[in-house]
C-alpha positions as CSV (number, residue, x, y, z in Angstrom):
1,X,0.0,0.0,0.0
2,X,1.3,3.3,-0.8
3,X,1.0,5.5,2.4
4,X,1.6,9.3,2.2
5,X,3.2,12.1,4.6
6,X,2.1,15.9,4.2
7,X,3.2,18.7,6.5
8,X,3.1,22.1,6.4
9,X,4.5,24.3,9.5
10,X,1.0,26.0,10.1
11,X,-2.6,25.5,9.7
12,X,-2.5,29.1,7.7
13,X,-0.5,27.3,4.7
14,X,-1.8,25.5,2.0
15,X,-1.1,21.8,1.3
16,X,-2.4,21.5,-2.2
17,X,0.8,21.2,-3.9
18,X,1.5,17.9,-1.5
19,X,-2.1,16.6,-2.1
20,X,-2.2,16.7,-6.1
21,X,1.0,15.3,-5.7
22,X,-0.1,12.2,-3.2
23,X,-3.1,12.2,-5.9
24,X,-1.0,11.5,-9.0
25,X,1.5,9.0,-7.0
26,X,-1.5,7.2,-6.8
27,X,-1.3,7.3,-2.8
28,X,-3.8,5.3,-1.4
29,X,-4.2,6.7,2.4
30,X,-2.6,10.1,3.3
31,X,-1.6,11.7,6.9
32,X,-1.6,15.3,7.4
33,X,0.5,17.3,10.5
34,X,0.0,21.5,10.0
35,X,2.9,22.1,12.8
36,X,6.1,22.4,13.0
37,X,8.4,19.8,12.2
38,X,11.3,20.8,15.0
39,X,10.5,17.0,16.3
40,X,8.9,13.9,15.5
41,X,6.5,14.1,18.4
42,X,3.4,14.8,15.9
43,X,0.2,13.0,15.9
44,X,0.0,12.4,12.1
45,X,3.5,10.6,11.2
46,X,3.2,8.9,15.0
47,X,-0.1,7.5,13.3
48,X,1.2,6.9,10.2
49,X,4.0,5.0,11.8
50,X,1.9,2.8,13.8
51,X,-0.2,2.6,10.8
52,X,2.1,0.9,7.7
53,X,2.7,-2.6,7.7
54,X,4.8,-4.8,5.7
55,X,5.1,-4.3,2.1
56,X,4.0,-0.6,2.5
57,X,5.8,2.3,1.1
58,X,5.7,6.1,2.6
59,X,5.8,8.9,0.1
60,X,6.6,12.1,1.1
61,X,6.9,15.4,-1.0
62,X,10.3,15.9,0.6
63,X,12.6,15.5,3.2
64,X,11.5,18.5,4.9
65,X,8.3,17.3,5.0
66,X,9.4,14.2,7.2
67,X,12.1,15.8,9.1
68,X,14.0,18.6,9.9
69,X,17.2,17.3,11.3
70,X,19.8,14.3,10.4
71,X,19.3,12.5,13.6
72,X,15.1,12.9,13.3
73,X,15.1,11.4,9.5
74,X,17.9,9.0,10.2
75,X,15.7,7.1,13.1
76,X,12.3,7.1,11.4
77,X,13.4,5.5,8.7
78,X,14.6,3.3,10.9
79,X,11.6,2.3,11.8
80,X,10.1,2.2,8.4
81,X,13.0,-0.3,7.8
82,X,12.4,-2.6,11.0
83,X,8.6,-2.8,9.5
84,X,10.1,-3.7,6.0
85,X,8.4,-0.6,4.7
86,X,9.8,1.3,1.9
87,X,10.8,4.9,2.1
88,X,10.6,7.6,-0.8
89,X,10.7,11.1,-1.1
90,X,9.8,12.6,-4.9
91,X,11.7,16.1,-4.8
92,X,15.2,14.3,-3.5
93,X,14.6,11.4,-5.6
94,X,15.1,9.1,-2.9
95,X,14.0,5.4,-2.6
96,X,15.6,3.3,0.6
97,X,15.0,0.0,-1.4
98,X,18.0,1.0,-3.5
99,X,21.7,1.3,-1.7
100,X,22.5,4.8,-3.4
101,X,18.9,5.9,-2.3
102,X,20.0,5.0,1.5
103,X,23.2,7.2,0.7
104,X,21.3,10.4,-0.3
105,X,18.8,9.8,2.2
106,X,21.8,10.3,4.5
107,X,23.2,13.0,3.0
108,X,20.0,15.1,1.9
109,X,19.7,14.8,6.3
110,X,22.6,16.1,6.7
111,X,21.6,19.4,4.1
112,X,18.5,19.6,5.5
113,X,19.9,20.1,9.4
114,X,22.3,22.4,7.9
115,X,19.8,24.7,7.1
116,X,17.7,24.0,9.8
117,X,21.0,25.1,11.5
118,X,21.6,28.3,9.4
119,X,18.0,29.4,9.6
120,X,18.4,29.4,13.4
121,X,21.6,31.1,13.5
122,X,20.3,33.8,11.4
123,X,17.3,34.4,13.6
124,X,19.7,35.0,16.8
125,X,21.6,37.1,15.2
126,X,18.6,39.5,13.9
127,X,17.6,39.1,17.7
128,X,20.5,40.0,18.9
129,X,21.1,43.1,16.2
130,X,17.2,44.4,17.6
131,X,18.0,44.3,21.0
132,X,21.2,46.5,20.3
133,X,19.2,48.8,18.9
134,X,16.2,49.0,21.2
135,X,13.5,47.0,18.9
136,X,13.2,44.0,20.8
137,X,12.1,43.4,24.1
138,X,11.4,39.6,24.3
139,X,8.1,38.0,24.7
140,X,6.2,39.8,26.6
141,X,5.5,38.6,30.4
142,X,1.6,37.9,30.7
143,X,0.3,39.5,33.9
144,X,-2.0,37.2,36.5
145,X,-3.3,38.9,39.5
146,X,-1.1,37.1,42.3
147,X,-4.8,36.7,44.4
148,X,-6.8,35.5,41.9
149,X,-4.1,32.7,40.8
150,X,-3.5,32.1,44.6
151,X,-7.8,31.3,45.1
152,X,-8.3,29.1,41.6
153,X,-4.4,27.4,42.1
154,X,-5.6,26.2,45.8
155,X,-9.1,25.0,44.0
156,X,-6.9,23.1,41.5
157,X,-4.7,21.6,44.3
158,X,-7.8,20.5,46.3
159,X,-9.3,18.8,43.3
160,X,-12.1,20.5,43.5
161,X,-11.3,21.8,39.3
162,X,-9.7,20.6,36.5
163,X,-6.4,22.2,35.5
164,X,-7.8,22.8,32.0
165,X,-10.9,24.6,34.2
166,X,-8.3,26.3,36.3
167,X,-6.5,27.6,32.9
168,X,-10.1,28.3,31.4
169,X,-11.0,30.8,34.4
170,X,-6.5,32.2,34.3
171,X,-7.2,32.6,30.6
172,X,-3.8,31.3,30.4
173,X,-2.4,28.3,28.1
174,X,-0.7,25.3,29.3
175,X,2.7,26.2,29.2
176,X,2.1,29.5,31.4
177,X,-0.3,28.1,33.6
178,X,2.3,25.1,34.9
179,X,5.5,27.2,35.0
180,X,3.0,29.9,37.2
181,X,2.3,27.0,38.9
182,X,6.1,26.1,39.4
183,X,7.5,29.6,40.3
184,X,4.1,29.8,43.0
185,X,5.3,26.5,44.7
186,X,8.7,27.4,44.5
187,X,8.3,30.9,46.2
188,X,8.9,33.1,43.6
C-alpha cells in the first residue's frame, strides 16, 4: 500500500501542492501534521508509523516534509526499515530500497539540518542586532493577578477543578499556567 506524509508548518499554509502530488503517486491513504516539524513528536506521522505494515511504502513530497534534522530522519526511517516498509521522497529522488537511495537519504539529512541550523543562526543574530538597537524586548510577560491565581491554584490543588478549568477561568495556556504554577510552589 502506498501511504503518504504531508506537512506544512502551520494551519495558515496550504497543502495543495502535497495533495495533487499524493493524488497522482496514486497514494492510497494520506496523513496530514499542519505544525512544525522541530521533532517527531506529531500525531500524524506517529499515526502513520503505527499505521504501515509490511510491504507498505511512505511517500513524502520531501525530506523536509518528514524531518527537519539528520538525527530525526535518520531514526524514522529506521523504523520504516524494521517494518520492511519502503521509504521515498519525490523532490530528492530518494527510494531506501536502493543502496545509493539509503546514501542520499543520509546526505539530503545532513543538508537539510544544515539549514535547519543556518535558519536558526540567522534568527539569533537579527535578535540580537534588535536588542542593540532598542527594537526588541522579548516575549512579553503575561500578567496574572497574584490573588486570583492564589484562590483558583488552591481550588486546582484541592481537586475541586480541572487544570484545564483552572487555565479556562487564568485565561492562560498550558505552558504558562504550569511554569506559574512552578515559580508559586517554588516561592517566587
Amino acid at each position: 500500500m502506498k501511504v503518504g506524509y504531508i506537512r506544512t508548518s502551520t494551519v495558515e499554509q496550504n497543502t495543495a501542492r502535497q495533495d495533487v502530488l499524493m493524488q497522482e503517486l496514486g497514494v492510497e491513504k494520506v496523513f496530514v501534521d499542519q505544525l512544525s516539524g522541530k521533532n517527531t513528536q506529531r500525531p500524524q506521522l506517529q499515526a502513520m508509523i503505527g499505521y504501515v505494515r509490511d510491504g507498505d511504502t511512505v511517500i513524502v513530497e520531501s525530506i523536509s516534509r518528514f524531518a527537519r534534522n539528520t538525527k530525526d530522519l535518520l531514526e524514522l526511517v529506521e523504523k520504516l526499515k524494521e517494518k520492511n516498509v519502503t521509504f521515498i521522497s519525490k523532490k530528492e529522488t530518494i527510494d531506501t530500497n536502493t543502496a545509493s537511495g539509503q546514501f542520499m537519504l543520509t546526505v539530503f539529512g545532513a543538508i537539510a539540518q544544515l539549514e535547519r541550523d543556518y535558519i536558526l543562526d540567522r534568527q539569533r543574530e537579527g535578535v540580537a542586532i534588535a536588542k542593540a538597537n532598542g527594537k526588541y524586548k522579548g516575549r512579553q510577560v503575561i500578567e496574572v493577578d497574584k490573588k486570583a491565581f492564589e484562590s483558583v491554584y488552591k481550588a486546582w490543588r484541592a481537586g475541586e477543578i480541572t487544570a484545564k478549568k483552572a487555565m479556562q477561568r487564568l485565561d492562560l495556556k498550558p505552558n504558562t499556567f504550569y511554569r506559574r504554577v512552578k515559580d508559586y510552589e517554588s516561592g517566587k
